[in-house]
N, C-alpha and C positions, 0 to 999 in steps of 0.2 A: 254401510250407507244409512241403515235405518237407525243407527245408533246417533249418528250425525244430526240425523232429520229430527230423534229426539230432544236429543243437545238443544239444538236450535230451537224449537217449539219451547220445552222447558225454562229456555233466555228469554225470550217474548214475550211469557206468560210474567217470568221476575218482572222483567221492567213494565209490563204492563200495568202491572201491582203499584209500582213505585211511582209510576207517571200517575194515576190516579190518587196516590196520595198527596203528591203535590201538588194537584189540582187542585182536588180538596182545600191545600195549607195556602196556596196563591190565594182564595175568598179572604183569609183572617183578617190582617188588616184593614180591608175597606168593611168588613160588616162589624170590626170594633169599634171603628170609626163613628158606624151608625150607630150605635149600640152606646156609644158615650153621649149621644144627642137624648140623652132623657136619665141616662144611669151614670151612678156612683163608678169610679174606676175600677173599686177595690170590688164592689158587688160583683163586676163583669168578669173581673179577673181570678176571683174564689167560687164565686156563686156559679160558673161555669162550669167546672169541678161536681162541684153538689148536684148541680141537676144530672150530669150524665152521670154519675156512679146509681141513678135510680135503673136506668138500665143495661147498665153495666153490670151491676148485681142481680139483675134477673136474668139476664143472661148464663151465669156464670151457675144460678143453681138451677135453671133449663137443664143443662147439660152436667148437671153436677161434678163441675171441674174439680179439679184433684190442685191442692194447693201447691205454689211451689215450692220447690225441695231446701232453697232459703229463699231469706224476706230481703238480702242485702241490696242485690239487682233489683227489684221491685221496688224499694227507700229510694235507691239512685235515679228510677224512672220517673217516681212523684215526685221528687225533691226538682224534678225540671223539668217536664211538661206537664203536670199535674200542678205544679204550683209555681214555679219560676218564670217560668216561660210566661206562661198566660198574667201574672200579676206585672213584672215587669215591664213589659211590650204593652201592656195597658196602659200603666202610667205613664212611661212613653209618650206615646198619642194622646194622652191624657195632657200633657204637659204643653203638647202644641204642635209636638211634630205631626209633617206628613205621612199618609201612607207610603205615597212616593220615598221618600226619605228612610222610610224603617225598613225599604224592599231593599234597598243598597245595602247601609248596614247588614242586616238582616243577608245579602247575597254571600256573606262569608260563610254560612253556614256548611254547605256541604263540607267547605276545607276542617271545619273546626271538627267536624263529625269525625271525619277520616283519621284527623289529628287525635282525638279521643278515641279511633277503634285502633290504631296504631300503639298507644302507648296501653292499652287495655289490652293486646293478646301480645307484646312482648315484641312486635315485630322492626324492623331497621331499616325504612324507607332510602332511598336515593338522596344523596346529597341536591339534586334538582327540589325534589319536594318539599323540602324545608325554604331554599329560593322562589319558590312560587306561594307557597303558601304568605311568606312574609312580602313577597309582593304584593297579594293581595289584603293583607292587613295594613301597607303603606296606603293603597290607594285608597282605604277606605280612611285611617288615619284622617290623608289630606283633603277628603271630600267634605268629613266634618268637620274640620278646622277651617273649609272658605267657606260652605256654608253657616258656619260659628263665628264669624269674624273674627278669626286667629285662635277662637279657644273651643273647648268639649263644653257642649250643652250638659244641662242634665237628663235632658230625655235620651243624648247621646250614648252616656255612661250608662243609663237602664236599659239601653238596645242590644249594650255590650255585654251586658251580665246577661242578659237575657238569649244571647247570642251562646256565650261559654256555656250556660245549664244548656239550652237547647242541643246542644254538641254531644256533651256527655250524656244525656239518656236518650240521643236517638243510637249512636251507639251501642250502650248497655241494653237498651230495648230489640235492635238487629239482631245482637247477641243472644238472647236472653228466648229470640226468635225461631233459635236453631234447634231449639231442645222443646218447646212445649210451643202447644197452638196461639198465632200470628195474635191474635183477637183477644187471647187472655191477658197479653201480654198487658194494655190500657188497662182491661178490664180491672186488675187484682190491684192495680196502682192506683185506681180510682175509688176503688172499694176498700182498700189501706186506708186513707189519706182523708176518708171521711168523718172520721172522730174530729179534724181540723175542719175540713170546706163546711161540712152539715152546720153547726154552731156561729160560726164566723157568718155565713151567709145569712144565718137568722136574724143576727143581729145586724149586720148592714140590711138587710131589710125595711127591720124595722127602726132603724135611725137615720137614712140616707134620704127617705119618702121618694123613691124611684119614681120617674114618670113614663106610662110605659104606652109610650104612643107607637104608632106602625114599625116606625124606622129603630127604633130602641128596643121592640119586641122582635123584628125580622134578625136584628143585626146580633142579638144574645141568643135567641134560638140558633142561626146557626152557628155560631164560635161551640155552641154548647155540647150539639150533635152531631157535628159534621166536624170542627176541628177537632173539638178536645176527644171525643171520639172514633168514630167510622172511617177519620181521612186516616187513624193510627191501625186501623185494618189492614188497609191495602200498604202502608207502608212497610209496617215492620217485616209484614208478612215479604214484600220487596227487596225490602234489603236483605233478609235470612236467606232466600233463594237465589239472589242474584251477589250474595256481599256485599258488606259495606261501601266499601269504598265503590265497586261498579254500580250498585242501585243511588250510592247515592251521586252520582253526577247526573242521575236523570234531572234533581231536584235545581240544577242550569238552569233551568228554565223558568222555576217560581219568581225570582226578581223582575222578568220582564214580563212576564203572567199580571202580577203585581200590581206595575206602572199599569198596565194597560186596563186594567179592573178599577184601580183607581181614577183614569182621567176618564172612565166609562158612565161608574157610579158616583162618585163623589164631583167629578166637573175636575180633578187637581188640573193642573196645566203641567205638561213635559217640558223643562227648560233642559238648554242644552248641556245643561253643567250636570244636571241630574243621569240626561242621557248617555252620557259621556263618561258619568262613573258608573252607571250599572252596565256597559261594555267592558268596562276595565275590567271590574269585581268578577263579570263572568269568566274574562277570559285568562286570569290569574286562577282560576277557582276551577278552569278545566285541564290546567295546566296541574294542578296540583292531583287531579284524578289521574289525568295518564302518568303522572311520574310514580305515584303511588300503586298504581294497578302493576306497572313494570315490578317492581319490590316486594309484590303483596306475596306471599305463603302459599301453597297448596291447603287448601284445607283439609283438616282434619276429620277423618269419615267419621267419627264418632261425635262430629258437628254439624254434620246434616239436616239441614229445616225438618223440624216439623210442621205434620200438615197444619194447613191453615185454618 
């Protein structure tokens, strides 16, 4: 009985983890939003990076973490939330779309994660979850092409690149979560990746002449310390404890988190066409969690989370 009682505390505490990250990642869009009200796209989306690897790196020699054992997985996590993710989903919104609008898009994610932690440990899901998954990439397909007037925007196509990196290193980062603490995981990808962000951000600096009024200073500080880092705390450390695939369908809930922080802060307005696909998206995208959770693997005890 008390092994049960532990189970279950143990599950609460995962998704506890997980739901506070995507609390965290539901802000992003509406404080980039704020945050292009005065700043360059490319500043918010590099220069994000550079600031938190300032303490990211103090962290890291606080505690005088031990490097990891390769750079591979660590490449794979920069190369898409370190740098992909955050530059593209800028321009994005930069280009004109809504927040509302990036949240739908942007609602495929759990499925693409899963889709990336599936063909990363070798595994052979149900013929279901390839059907739902591709359900959910129809519905989102057609939501951009009536919002598009029959065609793919270009903020469309950088939601979608931005969609697929985001995929593959929250994955590789879950992973990567199993074997070394939750928190270095961001950390050592931030502090990589700065030979790039440090230099680039200097120089948009000082050639973009930012303006950095309330709403552009609120909206960059947080993308900077709370997405690009602290919300990647409680996540990874979520998905390693609870698996990918089960932590991440907590992340259900970010698209209408989203909408609802957007018509909050920004004013967007809810039309019914909006509301209508990010129902769809979620509920193709938890359909693709229970088919995949049925398929998933026992795991491997010598892949057991490290502490956080």
């Amino acid at each position: 009985m008390r092994d049960n009682d532990s189970a279950t505390e143990k599950r609460r505490i995962a998704l506890s983890l997980a739901f506070l990250g995507t609390l965290v990642f539901s802000f992003t869009f509406p404080a980039t939003v704020l945050a292009l009200r005065g700043l360059d796209p490319m500043l918010i989306g590099v220069g994000r990076a550079a600031l938190a690897a300032v303490p990211a790196a103090g962290a890291l020699l606080w505690v005088r973490a031990k490097r990891p054992d390769g750079w591979t997985g660590t490449v794979i996590v920069g190369l898409g939330v370190v740098v992909g993710f955050p530059v593209l989903s800028t321009l994005a919104l930069a280009e004109g779309a809504s927040a509302a609008h990036g949240a739908v898009v942007i609602g495929l994610l759990p499925a693409v994660t899963a889709i990336m932690a599936t063909l990363r440990a070798g595994e052979r899901p149900p013929a279901a979850f390839w059907v739902a998954a591709g359900s959910g990439a129809a519905c989102v397909t057609l939501f951009t092409l009536v919002q598009g007037g029959g065609g793919f925007t270009s903020a469309d196509l950088l939601f979608v690149g931005a969609l697929v990196l985001g995929g593959i290193s929250y994955a590789e980062g879950g992973r990567m979560a199993r074997t070394m603490p939750a928190w270095q995981v961001i950390c050592w990808a931030l502090v990589l990746f700065t030979p790039l962000t440090v230099p680039v951000t200097a120089w948009l600096l000082a050639t973009t002449h930012p303006s950095w009024t309330a709403e552009s200073l609120t909206g960059f500080a947080y993308v900077s310390f709370f997405s690009m880092l602290l919300g990647f705390f409680a996540w990874y450390a979520g998905l390693a404890r609870a698996g990918i695939a089960r932590g991440g369908q907590v992340q259900l809930a970010q698209p209408l988190l989203t909408l609802g922080w957007a018509a909050l802060f920004l004013g967007e307005g809810l039309d019914a066409q909006t509301g209508l696909a990010a129902l769809a998206v979620l509920g193709c995208v938890a359909w693709t969690q229970r088919a995949r959770g049925r398929g998933e693997r026992p795991r491997n005890p010598s892949e057991e989370p490290a502490r956080v």
